[in-house]
Structure formats: C-alpha cells, structure tokens
C-alpha positions as CSV (number, residue, x, y, z in Angstrom):
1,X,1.3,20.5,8.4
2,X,2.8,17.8,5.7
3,X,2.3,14.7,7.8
4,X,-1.5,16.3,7.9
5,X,-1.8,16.6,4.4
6,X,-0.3,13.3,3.8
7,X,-2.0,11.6,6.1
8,X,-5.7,12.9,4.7
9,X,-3.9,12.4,0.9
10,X,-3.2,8.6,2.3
11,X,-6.4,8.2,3.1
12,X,-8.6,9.7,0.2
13,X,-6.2,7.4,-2.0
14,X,-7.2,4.5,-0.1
15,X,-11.0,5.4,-0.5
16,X,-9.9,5.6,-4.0
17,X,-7.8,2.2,-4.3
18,X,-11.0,0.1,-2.6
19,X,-13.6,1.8,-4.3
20,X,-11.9,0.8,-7.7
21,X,-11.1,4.4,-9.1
22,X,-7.3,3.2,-8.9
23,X,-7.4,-0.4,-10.3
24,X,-4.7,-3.3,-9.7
25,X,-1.4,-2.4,-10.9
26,X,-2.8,0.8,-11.8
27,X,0.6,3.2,-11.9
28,X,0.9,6.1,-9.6
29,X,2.7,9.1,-10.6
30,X,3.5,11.3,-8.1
31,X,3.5,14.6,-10.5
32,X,-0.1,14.0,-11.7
33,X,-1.4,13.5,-8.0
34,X,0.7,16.8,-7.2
35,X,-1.6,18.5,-9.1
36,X,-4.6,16.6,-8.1
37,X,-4.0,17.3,-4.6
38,X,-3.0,20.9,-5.0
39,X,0.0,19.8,-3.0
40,X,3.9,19.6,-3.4
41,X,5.2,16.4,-4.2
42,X,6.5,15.7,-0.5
43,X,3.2,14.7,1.3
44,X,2.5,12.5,-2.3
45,X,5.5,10.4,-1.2
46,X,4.5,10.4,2.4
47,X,1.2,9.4,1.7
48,X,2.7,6.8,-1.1
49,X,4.9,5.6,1.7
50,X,2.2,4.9,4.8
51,X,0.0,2.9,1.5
52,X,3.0,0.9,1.1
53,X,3.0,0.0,4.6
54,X,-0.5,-0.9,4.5
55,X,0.3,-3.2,1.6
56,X,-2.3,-1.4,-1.2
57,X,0.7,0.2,-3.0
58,X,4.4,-1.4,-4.3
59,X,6.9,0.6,-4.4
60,X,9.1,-0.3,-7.6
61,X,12.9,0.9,-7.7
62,X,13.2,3.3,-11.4
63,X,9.7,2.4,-11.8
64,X,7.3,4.2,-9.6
65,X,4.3,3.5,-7.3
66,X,1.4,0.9,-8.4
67,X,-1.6,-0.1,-6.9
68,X,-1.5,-4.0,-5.3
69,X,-5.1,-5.0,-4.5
70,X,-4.7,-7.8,-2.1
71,X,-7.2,-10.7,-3.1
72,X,-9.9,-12.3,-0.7
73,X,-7.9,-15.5,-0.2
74,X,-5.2,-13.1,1.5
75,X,-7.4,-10.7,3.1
76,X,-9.1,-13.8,4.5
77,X,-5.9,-15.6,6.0
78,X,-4.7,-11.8,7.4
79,X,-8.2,-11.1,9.6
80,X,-7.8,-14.9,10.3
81,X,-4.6,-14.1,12.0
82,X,-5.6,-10.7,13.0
83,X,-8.3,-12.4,15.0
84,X,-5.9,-14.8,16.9
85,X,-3.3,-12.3,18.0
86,X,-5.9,-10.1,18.9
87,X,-7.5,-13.2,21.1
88,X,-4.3,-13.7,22.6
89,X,-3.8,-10.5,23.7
90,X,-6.7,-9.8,25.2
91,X,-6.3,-13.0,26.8
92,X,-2.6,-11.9,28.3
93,X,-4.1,-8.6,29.3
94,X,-6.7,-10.1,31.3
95,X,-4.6,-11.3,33.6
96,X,-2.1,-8.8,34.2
97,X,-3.4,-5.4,33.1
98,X,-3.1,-2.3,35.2
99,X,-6.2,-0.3,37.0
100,X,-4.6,2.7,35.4
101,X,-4.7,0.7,31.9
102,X,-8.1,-0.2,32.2
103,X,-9.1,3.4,33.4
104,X,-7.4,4.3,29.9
105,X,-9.4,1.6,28.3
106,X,-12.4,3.1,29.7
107,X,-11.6,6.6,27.8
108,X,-10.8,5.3,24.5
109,X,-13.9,3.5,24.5
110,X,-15.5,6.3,26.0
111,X,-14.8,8.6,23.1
112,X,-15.5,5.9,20.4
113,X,-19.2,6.2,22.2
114,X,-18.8,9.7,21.3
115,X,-17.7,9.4,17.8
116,X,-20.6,6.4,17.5
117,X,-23.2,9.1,18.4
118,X,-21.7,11.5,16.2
119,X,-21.8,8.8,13.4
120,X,-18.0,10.0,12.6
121,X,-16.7,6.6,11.6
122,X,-13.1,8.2,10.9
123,X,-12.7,9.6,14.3
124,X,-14.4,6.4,15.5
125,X,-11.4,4.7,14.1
126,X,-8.6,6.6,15.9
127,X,-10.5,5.7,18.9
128,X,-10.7,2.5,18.1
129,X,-7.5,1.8,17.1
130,X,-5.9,3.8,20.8
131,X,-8.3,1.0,22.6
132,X,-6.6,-2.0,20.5
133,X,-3.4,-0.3,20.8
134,X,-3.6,-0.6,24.9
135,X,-4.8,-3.8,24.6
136,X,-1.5,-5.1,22.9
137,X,0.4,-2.8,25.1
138,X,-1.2,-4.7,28.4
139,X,-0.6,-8.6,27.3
140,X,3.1,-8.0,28.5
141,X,4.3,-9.9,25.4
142,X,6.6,-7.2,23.8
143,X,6.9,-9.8,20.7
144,X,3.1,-10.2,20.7
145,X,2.3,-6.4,20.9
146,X,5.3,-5.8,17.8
147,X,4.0,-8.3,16.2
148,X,-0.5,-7.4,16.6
149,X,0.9,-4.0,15.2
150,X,2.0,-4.7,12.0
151,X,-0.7,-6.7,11.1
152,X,-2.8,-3.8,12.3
153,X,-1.1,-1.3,10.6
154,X,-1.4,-3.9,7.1
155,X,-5.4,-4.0,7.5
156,X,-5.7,-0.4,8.8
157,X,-7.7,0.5,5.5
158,X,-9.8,-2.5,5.6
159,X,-10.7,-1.9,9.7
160,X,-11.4,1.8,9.0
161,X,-13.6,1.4,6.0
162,X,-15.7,-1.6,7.2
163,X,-16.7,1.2,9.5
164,X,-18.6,2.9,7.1
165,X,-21.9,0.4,7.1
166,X,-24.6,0.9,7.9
167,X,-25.3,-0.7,12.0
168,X,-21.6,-1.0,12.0
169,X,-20.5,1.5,14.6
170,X,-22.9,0.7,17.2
171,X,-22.4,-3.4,16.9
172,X,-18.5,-2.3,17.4
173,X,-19.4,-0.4,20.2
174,X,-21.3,-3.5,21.5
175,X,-18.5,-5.6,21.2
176,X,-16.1,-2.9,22.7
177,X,-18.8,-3.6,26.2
178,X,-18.3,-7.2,25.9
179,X,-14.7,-6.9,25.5
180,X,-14.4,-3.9,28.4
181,X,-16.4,-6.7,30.6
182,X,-14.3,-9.3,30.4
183,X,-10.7,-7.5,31.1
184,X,-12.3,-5.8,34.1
185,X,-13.7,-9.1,35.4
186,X,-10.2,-10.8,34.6
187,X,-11.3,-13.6,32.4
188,X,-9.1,-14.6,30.2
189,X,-11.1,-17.0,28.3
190,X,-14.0,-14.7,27.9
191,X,-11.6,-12.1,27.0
192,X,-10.4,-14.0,24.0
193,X,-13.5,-15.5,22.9
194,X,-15.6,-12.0,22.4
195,X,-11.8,-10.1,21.2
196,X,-11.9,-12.9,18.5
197,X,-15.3,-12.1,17.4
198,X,-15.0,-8.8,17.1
199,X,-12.1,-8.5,14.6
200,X,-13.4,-11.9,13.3
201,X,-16.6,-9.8,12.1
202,X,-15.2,-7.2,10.6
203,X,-13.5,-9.3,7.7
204,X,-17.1,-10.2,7.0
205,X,-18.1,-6.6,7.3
206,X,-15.4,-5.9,5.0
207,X,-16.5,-8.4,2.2
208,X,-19.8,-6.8,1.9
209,X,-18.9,-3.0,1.7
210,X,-16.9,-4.0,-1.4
211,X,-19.1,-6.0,-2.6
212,X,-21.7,-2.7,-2.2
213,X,-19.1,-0.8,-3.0
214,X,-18.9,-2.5,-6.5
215,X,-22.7,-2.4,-7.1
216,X,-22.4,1.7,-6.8
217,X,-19.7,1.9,-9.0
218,X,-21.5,-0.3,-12.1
C-alpha cells in the first residue's frame, strides 16, 4: 500500500514540478507534504526518492529536497540520445528477437490500443513503457538494455506527460504499427528509422505541452 501511495504522490508532484506550482530550486519539505498528502512521511520520501531518479528533484545532505527543472538545451541532448539507443535497439531486436517476444510485443501494444480508446494516457504509459521495456530486453545487448533504461527511467515524466495532448495517443499508437511492422518483418533498418522517430517526436511533443502548459498557468 506505501509504494502505491508513493508512487501516485510521485506522480501528482511531477504534474506539479512541470506545470510550475513547484518552481526551480523551489525546497521540498517533507512534513508540509505529509500533511498535504494526508500521508505519513514514508511514501513522501519514496516518492522524493523515484523524483530524484527522474532527475526533477536533488537530494541535498542536512538540507532537504529541491526542485531541479532541467532546461531545454538538456532535455534536448537527453531525447537526442534517447532516440539513438532506442534506434539501436530496435535495430538489435530485429534481428534476433523471439516469436514468444514478439507475441508479448503484440499484447503490450494490444492493451496500449485499449488504453488509446479509453483515452487513459496514464495507463497508456505503463503500456507503453512494458512494449519499450521488451524492446531493450530483445537487442541482446545487456549494456544497451542497462543502459536505454536509465535514460528511460530520467525522461519517464517527460514521456508520460507528452501523452496528455491532444492527437497524441493515437499518432503513438500509429507509430507503435510502424514499429510492430518492422520487427516482425526483421528489418533492421526500418526498425531503427521509424523507433527513432517515434521517441524523436515526443521531445517535440513535449516542448509544446509546456509551452501550453505555461499559457494556462498565466
């Protein structure tokens, strides 16, 4: 039950971080969210924790928890890397994935559709990020997949809330098709070119939610 709360806590605070509510260096005190959660202060730390990960909070020692807005120069560089180890694993996979993995593909994707329809972006997310996760799993690169993870895991509130516009869930889905094509046709190539576009466009997707984002809050 407290990995639950923290991880719905971790995510409301990231809503809150992106939309601006929590400025940059903004200091987080874990009593005063306590109370704002209605929770004890052990799913405040969890959820502190898993932001930390993500990069949107520092953790300071005798200090506390602040906010650390990454700028657009970083986020830029980070989906620009995102992209290629993405493109690289898809391109790996291509050639060696199982029938089993792909039939697993298949279901991830599968329920994304359902969460699409459902216009759940959340649960859309959790989806989508199983379907990546196999992905990495299948390139056979054990460094590659460690390594597409983390970056994941840093740009996990950026991917889920680029989500969130308008048109978005269904152009993902159409890129998951393109992507599902390719590693069940075994090109490699192909593989990598539409996996790069598809994380490549949610950077830009993610630009313009906080730029509307920052219109709503004015």
């Amino acid at each position: 039950m407290a990995n639950r709360h923290a991880n719905t806590i971790a995510d409301e605070l990231e809503d809150m971080i992106l939309d601006g509510t929590f400025a940059d260096n903004d200091r987080l005190d874990e009593v005063q969210l306590a109370k704002r959660f209605s929770v004890s202060r052990t799913p405040i730390r969890e959820a502190l924790q898993r932001l930390t990960q993500a990069g949107l909070v520092e953790l300071i020692p005798r200090r506390g928890a602040f906010v650390r807005q990454p700028g657009a120069i970083e986020l830029i560089e980070m989906f620009e890397v995102m992209a290629e180890l993405e493109a690289a694993s898809a391109r790996f996979a291509a050639m060696r994935m199982t029938d089993a993995a792909l039939d697993e593909l298949n279901a991830a994707n599968g329920k994304c559709m359902k969460a699409m329809q459902e216009r759940d972006a959340d649960s859309y997310y959790r989806e989508n990020e199983r379907f990546h996760h196999i992905i990495y799993a299948q390139s056979g690169n054990s460094f590659l997949e460690a390594e597409a993870k983390r970056l994941h895991r840093r740009l996990k509130p950026f991917r889920r809330l680029q989500l969130r516009l308008r048109g978005r869930l269904r152009q993902s889905m159409s890129e998951h098709e393109s992507i599902l094509e390719a590693l069940t046709n075994g090109d490699p190539d192909m593989a990598a070119k539409v996996t790069r576009q598809h994380v490549a466009v949610q950077g830009e997707k993610f630009h313009h939610l906080i730029a509307t984002l920052k219109i709503a809050a004015e």
